[in-house]
N, C-alpha and C positions, 0 to 999 in steps of 0.2 A: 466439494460441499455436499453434493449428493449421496457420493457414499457413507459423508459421518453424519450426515441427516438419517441414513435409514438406519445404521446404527443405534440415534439416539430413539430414534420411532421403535424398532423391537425392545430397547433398554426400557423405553415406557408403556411398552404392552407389557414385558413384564413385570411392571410392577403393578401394573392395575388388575392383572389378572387376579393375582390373590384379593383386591378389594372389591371385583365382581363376581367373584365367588359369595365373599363376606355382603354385599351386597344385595343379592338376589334374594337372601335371607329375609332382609326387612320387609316388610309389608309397607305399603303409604302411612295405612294407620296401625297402630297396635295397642293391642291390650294390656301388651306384658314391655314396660319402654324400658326400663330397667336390663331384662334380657337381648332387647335388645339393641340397647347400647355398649354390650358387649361385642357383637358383631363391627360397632363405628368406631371401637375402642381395637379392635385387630388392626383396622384399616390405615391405623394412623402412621403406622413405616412404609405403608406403603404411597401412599400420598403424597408423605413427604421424599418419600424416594424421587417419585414422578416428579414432585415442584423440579427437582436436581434438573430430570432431564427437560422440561420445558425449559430451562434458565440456559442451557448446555445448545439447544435449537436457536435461541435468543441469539447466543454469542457467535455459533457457527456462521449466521446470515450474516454479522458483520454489518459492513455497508455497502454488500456487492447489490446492486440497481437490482438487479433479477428475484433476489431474496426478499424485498424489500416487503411485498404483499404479505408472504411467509412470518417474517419478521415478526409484523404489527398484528396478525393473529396472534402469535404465539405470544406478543407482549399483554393483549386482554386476555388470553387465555391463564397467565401468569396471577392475574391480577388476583385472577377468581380461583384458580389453585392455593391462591395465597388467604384467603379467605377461606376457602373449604377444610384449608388445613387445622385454619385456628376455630373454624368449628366442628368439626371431627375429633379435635381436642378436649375443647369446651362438652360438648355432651360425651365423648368416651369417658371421659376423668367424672364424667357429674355423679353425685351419689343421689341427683332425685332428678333425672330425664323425663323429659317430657315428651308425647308423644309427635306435636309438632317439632321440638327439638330434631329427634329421629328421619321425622320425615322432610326438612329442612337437609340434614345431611344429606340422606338418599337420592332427594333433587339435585343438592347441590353437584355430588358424585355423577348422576346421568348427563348434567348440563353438561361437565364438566369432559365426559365420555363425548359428546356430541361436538364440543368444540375443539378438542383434539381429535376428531376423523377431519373436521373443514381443516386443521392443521396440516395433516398430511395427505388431505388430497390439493393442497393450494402446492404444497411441495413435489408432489408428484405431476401436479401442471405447467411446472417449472421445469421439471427433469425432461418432459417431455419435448417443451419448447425451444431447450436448449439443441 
């Protein structure tokens, strides 16, 4: 399980990478939300790439007792992938974004970045233990 854990953990570094690239773009607030909802309007294969491999970490842990902590992160981590996706959506496609809009994604994407690192350090506490 470990080796197709880390598998799926470089699979979803890189997909986030392209949308920390397009990310670091935005500002909290902006003047021009239009431009850049262009940058949230890139991100959106990549996110949804990423939902893939959180779903893919899901399935790996199975019901093995050990995974199980791993698991139920990764299943609130899912939730809010799944949400981030369908507003990354929502304001990429918008033809009149809003600046909260904007800044809404860019939260959503950092929360999102910080609950997939507890993901793969609860798995690497596992690997360890074993």
């Amino acid at each position: 399980i470990g080796d197709r854990m880390t598998d799926h953990f470089k699979s979803g570094m890189n997909h986030l990478t392209p949308v920390q690239e397009y990310m670091s773009k935005v500002p909290a607030y902006s003047e021009n939300p239009y431009g850049d909802a262009q940058y949230v309007k890139f991100s959106i294969d990549g996110i949804t790439s990423f939902q893939s491999d959180v779903e893919k970490v899901i399935e790996n842990c199975g019901d093995n007792s050990y995974w199980s902590g791993v698991k139920t992160l990764a299943e609130n981590l899912l939730e809010d992938v799944e949400e981030a996706v369908a507003l990354f959506d929502r304001v990429g496609n918008s033809s009149s974004p809003t600046s909260t809009d904007i800044s809404q994604a860019r939260n959503s994407y950092l929360y999102i970045l910080k609950a997939w690192s507890g993901v793969m350090d609860a798995s690497s506490s596992v690997v360890k233990g074993l």
